[in-house]
N, C-alpha and C positions, 0 to 999 in steps of 0.2 A: 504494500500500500504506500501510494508517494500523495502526502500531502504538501497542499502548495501552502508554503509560510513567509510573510514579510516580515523583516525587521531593523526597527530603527528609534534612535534616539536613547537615550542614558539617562542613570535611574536604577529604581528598584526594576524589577521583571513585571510586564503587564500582559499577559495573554488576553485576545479577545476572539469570543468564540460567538458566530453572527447566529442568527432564528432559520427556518424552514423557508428554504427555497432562494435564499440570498449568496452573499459568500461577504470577503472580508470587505469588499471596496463600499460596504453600507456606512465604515467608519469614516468615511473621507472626514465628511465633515466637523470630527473632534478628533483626527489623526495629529495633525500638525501641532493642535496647542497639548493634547496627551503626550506627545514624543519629547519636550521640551522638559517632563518632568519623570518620564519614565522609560524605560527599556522598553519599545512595544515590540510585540509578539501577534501577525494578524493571520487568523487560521484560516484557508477554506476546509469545511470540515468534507469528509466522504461524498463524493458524487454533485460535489460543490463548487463553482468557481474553477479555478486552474488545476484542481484535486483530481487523482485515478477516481474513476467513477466507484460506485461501489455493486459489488454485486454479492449478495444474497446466499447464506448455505442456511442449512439445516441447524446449524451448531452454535450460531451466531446471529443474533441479532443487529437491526442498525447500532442500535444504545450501546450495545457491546463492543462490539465493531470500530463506534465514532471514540468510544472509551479509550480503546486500548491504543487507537491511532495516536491520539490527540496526549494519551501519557509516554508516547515513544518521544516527543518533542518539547513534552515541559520542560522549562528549566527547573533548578533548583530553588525552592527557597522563595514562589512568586507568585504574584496578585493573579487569581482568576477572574474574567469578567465574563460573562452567559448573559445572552439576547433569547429571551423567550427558550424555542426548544433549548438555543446554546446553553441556557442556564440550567437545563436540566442535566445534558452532561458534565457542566460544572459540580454541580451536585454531586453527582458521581462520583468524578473526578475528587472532589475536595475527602468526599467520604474515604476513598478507598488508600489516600497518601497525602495527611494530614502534614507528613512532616515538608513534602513537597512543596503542596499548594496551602501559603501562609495565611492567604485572607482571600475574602472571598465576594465581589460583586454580581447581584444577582438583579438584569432588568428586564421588567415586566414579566417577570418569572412566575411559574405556579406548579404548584406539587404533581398536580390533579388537573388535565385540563376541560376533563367530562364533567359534567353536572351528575351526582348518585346521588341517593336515599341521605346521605350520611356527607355532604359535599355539595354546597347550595353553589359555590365559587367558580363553576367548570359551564363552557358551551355545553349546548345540546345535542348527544351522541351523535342524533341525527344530520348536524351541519357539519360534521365531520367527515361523516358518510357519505354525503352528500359529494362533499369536494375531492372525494378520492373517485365518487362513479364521477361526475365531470372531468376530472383530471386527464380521464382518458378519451372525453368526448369532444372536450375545447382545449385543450392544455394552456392556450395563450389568455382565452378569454378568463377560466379560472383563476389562474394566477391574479391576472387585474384586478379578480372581483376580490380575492383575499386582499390585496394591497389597498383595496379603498376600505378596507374591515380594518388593517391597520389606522389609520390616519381617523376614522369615524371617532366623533366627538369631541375632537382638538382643534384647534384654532391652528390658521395659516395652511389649512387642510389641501387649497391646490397645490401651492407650493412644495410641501411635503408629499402629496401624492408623484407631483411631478419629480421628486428625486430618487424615488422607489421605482416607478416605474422604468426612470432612465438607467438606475442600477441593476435591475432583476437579471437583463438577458447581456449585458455590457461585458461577461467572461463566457460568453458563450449560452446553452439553452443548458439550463440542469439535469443530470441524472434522472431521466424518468423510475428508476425501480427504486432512486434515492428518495422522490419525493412520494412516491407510492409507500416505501418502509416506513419513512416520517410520518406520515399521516397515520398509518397505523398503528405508529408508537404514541402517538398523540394520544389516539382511539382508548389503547390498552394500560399507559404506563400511569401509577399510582405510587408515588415518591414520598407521601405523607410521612413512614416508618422512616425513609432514609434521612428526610429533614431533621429527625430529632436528634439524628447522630451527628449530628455537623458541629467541633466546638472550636474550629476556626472563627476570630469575627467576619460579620456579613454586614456588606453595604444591602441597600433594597432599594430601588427605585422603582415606581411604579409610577405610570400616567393615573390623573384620576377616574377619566372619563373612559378608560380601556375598555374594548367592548370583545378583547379575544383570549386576554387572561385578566381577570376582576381581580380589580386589588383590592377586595375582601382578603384574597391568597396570600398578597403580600402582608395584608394585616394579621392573618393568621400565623404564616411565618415569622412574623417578626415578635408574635407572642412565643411561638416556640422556641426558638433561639436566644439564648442567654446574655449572647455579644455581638447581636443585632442591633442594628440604627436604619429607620425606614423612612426615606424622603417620597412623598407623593406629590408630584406635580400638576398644579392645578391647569384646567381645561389643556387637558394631554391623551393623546391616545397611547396606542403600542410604540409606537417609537419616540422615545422621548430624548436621544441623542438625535436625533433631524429636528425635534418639534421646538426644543429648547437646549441647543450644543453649548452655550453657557453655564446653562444650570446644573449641565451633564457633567460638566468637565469638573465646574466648582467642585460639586457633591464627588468625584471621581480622587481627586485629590485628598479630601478626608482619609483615604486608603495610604495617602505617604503621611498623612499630620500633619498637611498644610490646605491653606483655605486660598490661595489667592491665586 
């Protein structure tokens, strides 16, 4: 497996791991002022961006799959930051080599992204479903319609659609069996038990208005975790580095112990 990785600038170590269907160039826009304070680290994960595609066994799931890739390239001793799905393999990640992965930024993350009995916080299985039978009927037009699901209930909403859009297909067209596994991990994966293991600190940011992981999620995580600090950002949807890359960065910086 050859993952494609950039890196640049000096600092502590900042890996940044992007959400479903994206790759790393979604950071552009807090790359430059992040690089100034940190070592960046920019992943395309499995079947992503510049990355080997990924293809699928029996033995191995995507989650596992994106895990083991994305732990062949950590450095030692370094900030992780997760975008949506990216945060759930942060999760992972942080769980499984605490000594590695020192702290931990998790945005617009959520354990859980189904709605259950026991889990008010999660979409409805069924739009889930939904986007995986589309996926294979529109591929271009799906994707769109998720990216205007990002940007939903945030302010400056064309502008930010427009840079989502210009990003999605700009390393090429995605792994189709990557974003078919994604979706299904989406579908099935329930991270509640793993969150409570996590006693790295955790940044959180969450948009407030997020209409694809509810930051109820992040409210709940942040009750879970002991050495949590949870920033919500008002009139913000799912991406809240394009909606507010000041605010992002500010709050991003807390991770070295400075604010400016």
């Amino acid at each position: 497996m050859s993952l494609h990785v950039e890196s640049e600038g000096a600092g502590p170590d900042l890996v940044l791991l992007h959400g479903w269907a994206m790759h790393s160039g979604i950071w552009r826009d807090v790359r430059e002022r992040l690089a100034r304070h940190f070592r960046l680290h920019l992943v395309d994960l499995p079947g992503h961006g510049f990355s080997s595609p990924y293809r699928a066994n029996l033995e191995q799931g995507i989650m596992e799959y994106s895990v083991e890739s994305v732990a062949e390239i950590l450095p030692e001793d370094c900030i992780l930051c997760g975008w949506s799905l990216g945060g759930q393999i942060a999760i992972e990640l942080a769980k499984r080599d605490p000594a590695r992965v020192r702290k931990l930024a998790l945005i617009s993350t959520t354990p859980c992204f189904v709605k259950t009995d026991d889990w008010q916080w999660g979409m409805e299985a069924g739009t889930l479903q939904l986007f995986g039978i589309n996926l294979k009927r529109d591929y271009k037009g799906t994707l769109n319609r998720f990216l205007t699901l990002q940007i939903s209930g945030g302010s400056n909403t064309a502008a930010v659609l427009a840079r989502l859009r210009k990003s999605v297909f700009e390393r090429g067209k995605p792994d189709e069996i990557a974003l078919e596994e994604g979706l299904r991990l989406l579908l099935l994966s329930d991270m509640r038990g793993t969150v409570t293991s996590i006693s790295q600190p955790v940044l959180l940011i969450h948009g407030e208005k997020d209409v694809i992981t509810h930051p109820g999620a992040a409210k709940w995580m942040n009750q879970q975790l002991p050495h949590s600090e949870l920033m919500i950002l008002d009139d913000c949807g799912h991406a809240p580095f394009l909606s507010y890359p000041d605010q992002f960065v500010k709050h991003m910086l807390r991770l070295k112990g400075c604010d400016n």
